[in-house]
C-alpha positions as CSV (number, residue, x, y, z in Angstrom):
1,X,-9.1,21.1,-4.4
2,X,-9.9,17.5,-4.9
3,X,-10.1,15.6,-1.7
4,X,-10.0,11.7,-2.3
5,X,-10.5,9.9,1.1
6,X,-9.3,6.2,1.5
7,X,-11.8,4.4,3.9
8,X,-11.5,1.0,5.8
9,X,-14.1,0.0,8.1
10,X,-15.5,3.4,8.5
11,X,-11.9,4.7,9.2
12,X,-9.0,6.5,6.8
13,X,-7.3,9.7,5.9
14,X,-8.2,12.1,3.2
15,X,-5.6,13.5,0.9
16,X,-6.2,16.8,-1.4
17,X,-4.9,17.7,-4.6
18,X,-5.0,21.1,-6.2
19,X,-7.1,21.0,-9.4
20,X,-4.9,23.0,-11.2
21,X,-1.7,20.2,-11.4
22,X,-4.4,17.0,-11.5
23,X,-4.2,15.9,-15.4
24,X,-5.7,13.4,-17.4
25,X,-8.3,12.4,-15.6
26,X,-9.4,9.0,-16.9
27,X,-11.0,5.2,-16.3
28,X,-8.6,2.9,-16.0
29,X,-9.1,-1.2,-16.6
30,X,-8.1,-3.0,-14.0
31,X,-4.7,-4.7,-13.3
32,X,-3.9,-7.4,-11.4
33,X,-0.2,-8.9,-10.4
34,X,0.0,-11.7,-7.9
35,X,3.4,-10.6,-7.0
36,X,2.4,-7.0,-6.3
37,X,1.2,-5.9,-2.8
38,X,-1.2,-3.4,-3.6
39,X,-2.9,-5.5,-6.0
40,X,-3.3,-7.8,-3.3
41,X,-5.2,-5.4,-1.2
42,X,-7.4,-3.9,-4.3
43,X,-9.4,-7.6,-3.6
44,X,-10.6,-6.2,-1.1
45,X,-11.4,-2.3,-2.4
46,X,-8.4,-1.2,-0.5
47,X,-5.8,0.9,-3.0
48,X,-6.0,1.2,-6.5
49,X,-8.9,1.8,-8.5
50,X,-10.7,2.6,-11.6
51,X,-10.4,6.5,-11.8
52,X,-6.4,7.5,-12.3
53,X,-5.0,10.6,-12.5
54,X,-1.6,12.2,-13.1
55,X,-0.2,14.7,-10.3
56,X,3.1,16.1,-10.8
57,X,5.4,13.1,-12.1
58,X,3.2,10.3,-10.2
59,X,-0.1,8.8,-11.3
60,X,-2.8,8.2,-8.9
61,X,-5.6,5.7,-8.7
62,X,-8.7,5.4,-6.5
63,X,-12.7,4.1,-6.9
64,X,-11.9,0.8,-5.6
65,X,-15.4,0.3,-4.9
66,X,-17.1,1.1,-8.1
67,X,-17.4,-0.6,-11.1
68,X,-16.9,0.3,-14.4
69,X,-19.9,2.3,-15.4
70,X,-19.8,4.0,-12.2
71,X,-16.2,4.9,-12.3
72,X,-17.0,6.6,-16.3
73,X,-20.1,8.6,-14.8
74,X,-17.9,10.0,-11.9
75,X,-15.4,10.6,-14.6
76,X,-17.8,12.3,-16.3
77,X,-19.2,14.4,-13.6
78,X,-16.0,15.3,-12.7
79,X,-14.9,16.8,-16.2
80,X,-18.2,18.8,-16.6
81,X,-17.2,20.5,-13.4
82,X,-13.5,21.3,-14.2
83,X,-11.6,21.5,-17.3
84,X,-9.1,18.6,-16.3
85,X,-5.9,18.8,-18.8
């Protein structure tokens, strides 16, 4: 299982995904649209993110916090442990 947990001020929930459906596990560049909501909130590291992955027919993002270098070692560290599709 991959457990992503979405935190705000020391608060959030977790979500898990079974490793076996997560593909393409990748870093992401970051996109920005003024008329979007959750790009809005990615200003300040809530949604979104520089590590995506796709699950099933939806893609998800998280790492708001991280930069780029970070997000490609975590990327990284993440592959060496599971063969990600």
């Amino acid at each position: 299982m991959l457990a992503i947990k979405r935190d705000l001020f020391g608060t959030g929930r977790a979500r898990q995904y079974d490793l076996a459906h997560v593909k393409h596990l990748r870093v992401v560049t970051p996109s920005f649209n003024p008329f979007d909501f959750s790009s809005a909130l990615q200003f300040w590291g809530i949604g979104g993110g520089l590590i995506a992955f796709d699950y099933g027919a939806k893609t998800f993002r998280f790492g708001a916090g991280v930069e780029e270098a970070e997000a490609q070692g975590i990327v990284t560290r993440l592959k060496s442990r599971h063969a990600f599709a």
